[in-house]
C-alpha positions in Angstrom: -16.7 -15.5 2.3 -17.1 -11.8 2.0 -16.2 -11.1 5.4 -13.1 -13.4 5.3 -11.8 -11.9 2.1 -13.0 -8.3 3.5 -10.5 -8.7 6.3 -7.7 -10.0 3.9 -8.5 -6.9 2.0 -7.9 -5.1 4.7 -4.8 -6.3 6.2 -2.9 -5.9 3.1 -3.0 -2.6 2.4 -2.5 -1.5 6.0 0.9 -3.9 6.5 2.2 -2.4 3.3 1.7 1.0 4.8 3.1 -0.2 8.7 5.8 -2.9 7.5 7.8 0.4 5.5 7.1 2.7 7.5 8.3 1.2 10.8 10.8 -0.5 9.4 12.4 2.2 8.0 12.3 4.1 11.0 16.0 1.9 12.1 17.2 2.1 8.6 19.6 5.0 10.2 20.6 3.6 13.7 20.3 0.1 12.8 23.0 0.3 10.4 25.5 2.8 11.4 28.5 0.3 10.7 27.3 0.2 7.2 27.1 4.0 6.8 30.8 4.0 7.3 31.4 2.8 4.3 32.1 5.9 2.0 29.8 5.3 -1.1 26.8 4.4 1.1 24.6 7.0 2.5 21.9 7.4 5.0 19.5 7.8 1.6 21.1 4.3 0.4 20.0 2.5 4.0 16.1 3.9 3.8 15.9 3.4 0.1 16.8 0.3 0.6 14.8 -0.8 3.5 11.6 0.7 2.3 12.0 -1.2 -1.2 12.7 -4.4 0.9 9.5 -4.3 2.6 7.1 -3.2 0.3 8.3 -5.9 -2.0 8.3 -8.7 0.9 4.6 -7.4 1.7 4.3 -7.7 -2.0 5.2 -11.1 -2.7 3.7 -12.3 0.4 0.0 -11.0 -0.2 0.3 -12.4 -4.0 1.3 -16.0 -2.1 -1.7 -15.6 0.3 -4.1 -14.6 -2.4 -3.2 -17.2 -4.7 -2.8 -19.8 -2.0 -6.8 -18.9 -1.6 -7.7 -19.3 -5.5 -5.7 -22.7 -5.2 -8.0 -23.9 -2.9 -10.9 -23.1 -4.6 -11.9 -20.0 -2.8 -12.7 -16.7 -5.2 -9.7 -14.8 -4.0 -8.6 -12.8 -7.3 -9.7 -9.2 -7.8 -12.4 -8.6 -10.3 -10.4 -5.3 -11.6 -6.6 -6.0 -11.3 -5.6 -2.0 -12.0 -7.4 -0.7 -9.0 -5.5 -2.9 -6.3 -2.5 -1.9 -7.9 -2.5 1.6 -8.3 -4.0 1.6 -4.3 -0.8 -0.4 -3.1 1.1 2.0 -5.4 0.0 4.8 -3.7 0.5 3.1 -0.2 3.5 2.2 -0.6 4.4 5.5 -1.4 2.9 6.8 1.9 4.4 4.1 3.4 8.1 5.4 2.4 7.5 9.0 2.7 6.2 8.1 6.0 9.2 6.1 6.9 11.6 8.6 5.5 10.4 11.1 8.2 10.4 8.7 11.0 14.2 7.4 10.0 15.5 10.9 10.4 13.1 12.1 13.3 14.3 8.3 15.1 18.1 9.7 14.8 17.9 12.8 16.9 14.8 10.8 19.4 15.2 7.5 19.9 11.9 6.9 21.6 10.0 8.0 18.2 10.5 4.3 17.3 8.2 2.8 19.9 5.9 6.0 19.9 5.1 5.3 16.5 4.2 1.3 17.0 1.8 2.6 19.3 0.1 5.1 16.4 -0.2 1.8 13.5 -1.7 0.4 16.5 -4.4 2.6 16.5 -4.7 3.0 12.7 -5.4 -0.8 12.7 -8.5 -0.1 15.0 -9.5 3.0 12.8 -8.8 1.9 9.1 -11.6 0.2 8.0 -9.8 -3.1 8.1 -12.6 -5.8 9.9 -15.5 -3.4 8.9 -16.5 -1.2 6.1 -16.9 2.7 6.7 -20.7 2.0 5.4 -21.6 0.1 8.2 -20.8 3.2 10.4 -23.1 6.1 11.6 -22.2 9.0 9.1 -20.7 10.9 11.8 -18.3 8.9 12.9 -17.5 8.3 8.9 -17.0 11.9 8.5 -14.1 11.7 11.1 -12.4 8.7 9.7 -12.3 9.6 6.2 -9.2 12.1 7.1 -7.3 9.3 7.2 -5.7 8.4 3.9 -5.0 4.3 5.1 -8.8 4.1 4.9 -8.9 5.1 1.8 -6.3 3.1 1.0 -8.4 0.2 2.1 -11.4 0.9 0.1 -9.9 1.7 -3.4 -7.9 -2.0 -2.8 -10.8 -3.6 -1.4 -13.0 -2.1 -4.4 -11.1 -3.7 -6.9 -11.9 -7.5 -5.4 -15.7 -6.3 -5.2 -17.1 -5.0 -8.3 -20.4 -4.4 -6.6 -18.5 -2.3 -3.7 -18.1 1.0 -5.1 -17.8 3.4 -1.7 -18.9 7.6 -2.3 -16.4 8.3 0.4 -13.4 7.0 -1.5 -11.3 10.2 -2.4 -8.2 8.5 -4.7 -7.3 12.1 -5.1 -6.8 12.8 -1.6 -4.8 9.9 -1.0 -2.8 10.6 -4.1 -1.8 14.1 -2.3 -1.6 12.9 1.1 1.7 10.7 -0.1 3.3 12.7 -2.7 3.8 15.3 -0.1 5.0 12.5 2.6 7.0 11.4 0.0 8.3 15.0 -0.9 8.3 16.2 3.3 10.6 13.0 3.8 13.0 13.8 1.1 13.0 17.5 2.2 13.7 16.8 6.0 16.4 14.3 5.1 18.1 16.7 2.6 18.0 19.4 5.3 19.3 17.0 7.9 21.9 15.5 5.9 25.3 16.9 7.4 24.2 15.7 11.2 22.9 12.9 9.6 26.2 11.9 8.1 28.1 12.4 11.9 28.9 9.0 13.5 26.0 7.6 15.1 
């Protein structure tokens, strides 16, 4: 049971993050007909698409999850804030994240499929089918730079009382996407008037 629901842990989180940030990386290119509409804006189309799939990875995980607790299987968190504020924060990555690859996608089209191959990675190095614990410390030490695993941990610690990590730094995630969030809003803004040109 713990390592099934530690994987489902895992995976939700991390698609959160991947689902808005790659799928805002289009939101530009894959809808240049729209933007020639004069009240929608480039801002409008990655808005949009980030808010679409954070909420479809939303609604989706609280299907799985309760699918699970249907069935008899112990599936709900034991402290509801912590998952939140963790896919909070996430998602907020996530978009600042996707921001920055929307506008980068524009002026390099092959950023798009560079990228895929990154999340790739990040699924490998996240924490996602093990816990950081079960690792040497050294090889901790490295991985704890990046914010998904974190991210992981302070969700997954909210379905397992008992699993409290030291390593978790909720802090360091916190500033990790406000200044995604806040680099993605600056690049746009900066690249707004060649962003505006027909595609």
């Amino acid at each position: 049971m713990w390592s099934h629901l530690r994987h489902n842990t895992g995976l939700i989180p991390y698609h959160v993050f991947v689902h808005a940030s790659s799928g805002m990386s289009h939101a530009i290119v894959g809808n240049a007909p729209l933007l020639q509409l004069p009240r929608v804006t480039t801002f409008d189309v990655i808005a949009a698409r980030g808010i679409l799939e954070v909420t479809t990875d939303i609604i989706v995980a609280v299907i799985l999850l309760a699918g699970f607790a249907a069935i008899g299987m112990a599936a709900m968190p034991d402290d509801w804030w912590a998952p939140s504020m963790a896919l909070l924060v996430i998602a907020a990555l996530g978009c600042g994240i996707g921001c920055i690859n929307a506008v980068v996608t524009v002026f390099w089209r092959s950023w798009e499929k560079i990228y895929g191959q990154l999340t790739r990675v990040l699924y490998f190095i996240s924490g996602i089918f093990y816990v950081p614990g079960m690792m040497p410390e050294w090889a901790r030490e490295i991985l704890v730079w990046n914010p998904l695993l974190h991210a992981i941990d302070w969700f997954r610690a909210g379905f397992f009382a008992s699993y409290q990590p030291h390593w978790l730094d909720q802090s360091y995630l916190v500033v990790v996407a406000i200044l995604a969030l806040l680099g993605g809003l600056a690049l746009h803004r900066l690249s707004h008037r060649k962003l505006s040109a027909p595609l």
